[in-house]
N, C-alpha and C positions, 0 to 999 in steps of 0.2 A: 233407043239410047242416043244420045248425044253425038255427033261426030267429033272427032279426037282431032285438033287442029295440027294442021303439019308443019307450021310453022307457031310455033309457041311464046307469045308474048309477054315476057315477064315486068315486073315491076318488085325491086328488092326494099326491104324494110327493114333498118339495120337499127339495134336497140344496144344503144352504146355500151354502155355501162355493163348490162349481161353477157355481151361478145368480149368484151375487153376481161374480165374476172375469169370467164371459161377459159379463154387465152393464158391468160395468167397462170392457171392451173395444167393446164397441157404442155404448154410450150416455155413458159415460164419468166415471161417478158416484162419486169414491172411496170412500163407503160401503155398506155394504150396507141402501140406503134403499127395498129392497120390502115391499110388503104383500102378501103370501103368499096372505092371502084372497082380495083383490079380485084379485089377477092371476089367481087359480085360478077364481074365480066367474066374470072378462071372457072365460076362453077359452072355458067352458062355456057361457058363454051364444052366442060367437058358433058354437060346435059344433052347438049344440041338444042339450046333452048335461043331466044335474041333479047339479050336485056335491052331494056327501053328507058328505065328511071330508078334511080336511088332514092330512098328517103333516109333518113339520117335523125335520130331523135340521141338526145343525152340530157341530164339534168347538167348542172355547174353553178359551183360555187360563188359568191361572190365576188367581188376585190375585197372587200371587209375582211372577209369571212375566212380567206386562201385564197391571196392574191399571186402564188406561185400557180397554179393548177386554173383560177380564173384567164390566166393570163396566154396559157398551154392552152383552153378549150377553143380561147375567143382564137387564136391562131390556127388552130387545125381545122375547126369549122369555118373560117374565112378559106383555107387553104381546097376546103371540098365545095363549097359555092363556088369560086372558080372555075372547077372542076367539073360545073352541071348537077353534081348533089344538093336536094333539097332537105336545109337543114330546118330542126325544130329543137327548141331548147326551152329550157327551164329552170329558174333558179332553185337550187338543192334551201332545203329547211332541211334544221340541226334542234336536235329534243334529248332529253337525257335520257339517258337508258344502264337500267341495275344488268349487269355483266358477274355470272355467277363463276368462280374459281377456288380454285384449292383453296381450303381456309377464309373464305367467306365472300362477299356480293360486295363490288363497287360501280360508282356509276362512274360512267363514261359519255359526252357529248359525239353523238353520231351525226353524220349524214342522212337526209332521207330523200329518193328520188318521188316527187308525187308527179302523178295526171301522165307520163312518161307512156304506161302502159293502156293506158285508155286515151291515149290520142293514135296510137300505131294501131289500136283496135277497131276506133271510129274510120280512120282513114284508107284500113283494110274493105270496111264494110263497106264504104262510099264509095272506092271505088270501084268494087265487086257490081253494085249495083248497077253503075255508068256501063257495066263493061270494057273497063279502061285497060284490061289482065288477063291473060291465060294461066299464068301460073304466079302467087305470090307466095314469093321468096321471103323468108321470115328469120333474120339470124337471132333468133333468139332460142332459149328452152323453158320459157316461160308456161306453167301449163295451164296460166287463165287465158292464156289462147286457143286453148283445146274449145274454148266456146265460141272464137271467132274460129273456128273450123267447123263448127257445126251448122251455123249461120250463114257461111260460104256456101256450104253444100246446101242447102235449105236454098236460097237466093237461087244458085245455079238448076237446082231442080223446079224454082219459079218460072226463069229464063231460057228453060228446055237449052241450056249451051254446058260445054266440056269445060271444067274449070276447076285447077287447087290450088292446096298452098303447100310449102314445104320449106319446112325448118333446119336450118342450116346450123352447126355447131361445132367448137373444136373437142376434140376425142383424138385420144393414140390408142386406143385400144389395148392398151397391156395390161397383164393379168393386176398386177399392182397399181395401178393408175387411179387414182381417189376423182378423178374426173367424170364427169354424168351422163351414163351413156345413152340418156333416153335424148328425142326430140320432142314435140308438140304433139301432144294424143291429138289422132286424127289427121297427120301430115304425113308427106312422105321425111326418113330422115335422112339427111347428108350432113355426113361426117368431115370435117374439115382433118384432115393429118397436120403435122408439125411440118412437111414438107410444103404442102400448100399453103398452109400457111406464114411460111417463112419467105415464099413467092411472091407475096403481094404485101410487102411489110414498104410503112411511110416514114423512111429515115430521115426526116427533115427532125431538127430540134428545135421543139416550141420553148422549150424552158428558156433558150438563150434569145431568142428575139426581141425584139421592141413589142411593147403591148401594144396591141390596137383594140380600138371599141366593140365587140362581141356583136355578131351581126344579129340585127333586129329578127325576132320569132316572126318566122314567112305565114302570113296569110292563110286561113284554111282552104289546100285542093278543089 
């Protein structure tokens, strides 16, 4: 068996959009007011784990498109490059979609996040394989990740080394709470509470700033 390292290397993978709606649900914050850092750095510290790097993936909108919310992402994500976080974005596509309700089906223009989820997946696998990780940190509850954990483990029983991942998520846990209390089949899960999560909240307001240009999609790892 593998030796279990004593000092545990992490690397977090924050999947905006899904952190930000489970939030939404828990805590009940209509924006997406985390600090990416400090919630990555509060789990690692109560792990006993040493976070090393943020990644940071969101779709957004355009200025066209919702030039309120383009204007909030390009800001928060300039505010986490600053910060050391490596961001990756993507422009949201809008498709109609039939929305069925009392007394009959109308359409509605949605949002759609694409490539989101299979870039946090390719850049888990890559850098599983470098050995760049001990543990990756996954805030999401996405469960087509339950296949990049099988992978992980597969790669790590290649590399004869100790190695996971574990899916981070908000939950209060109460009996009436419509919030999902599963993680990533195949992860360890950690629960984020309302309290911890209200610790590491980014009260700056992007709505009220000056737009700036949306920083350019970084280079693939």
């Amino acid at each position: 068996m593998p030796q279990e390292p004593s000092i545990k290397n992490v690397f977090a993978f924050v999947d905006g959009q899904n952190l930000f709606h489970a939030a939404k649900e828990v805590v009940g914050h209509p924006v997406p007011n985390y600090d990416v850092l400090a919630l990555a750095r509060k789990i690692c510290a109560n792990e006993g784990w040493n976070l090393s790097k943020v990644y940071f993936y969101t779709g957004v909108p355009s200025s066209g498109d919702d030039k309120r919310w383009h204007n909030f992402w390009s800001q928060k994500t300039l505010t986490m490059l600053r910060q050391g976080v490596s961001v990756f974005t993507r422009e949201l596509r809008y498709r109609e979609k039939k929305i069925k309700i009392p007394g009959g089906i109308f359409s509605a223009v949605v949002p759609e996040e694409k490539g989101i989820d299979v870039r946090i997946a390719l850049d888990i696998i890559r850098m599983t394989r470098r050995k760049e990780f001990d543990v990756a940190l996954v805030f999401s509850q996405d469960q087509d990740f339950s296949e990049v954990a099988k992978e992980l483990t597969t790669v790590a029983k290649d590399q004869n080394r100790w190695v996971k991942i574990a899916s981070a998520f908000p939950f209060d846990g109460s009996r009436t709470s419509k919030s999902n209390p599963r993680g990533i089949n195949g992860s360890d899960w950690i629960k984020i509470d309302r309290t911890l999560y209200d610790a590491c909240l980014d009260h700056r307001d992007y709505f009220s700033t000056v737009a700036v240009p949306r920083p350019q999609r970084q280079s693939r790892p």
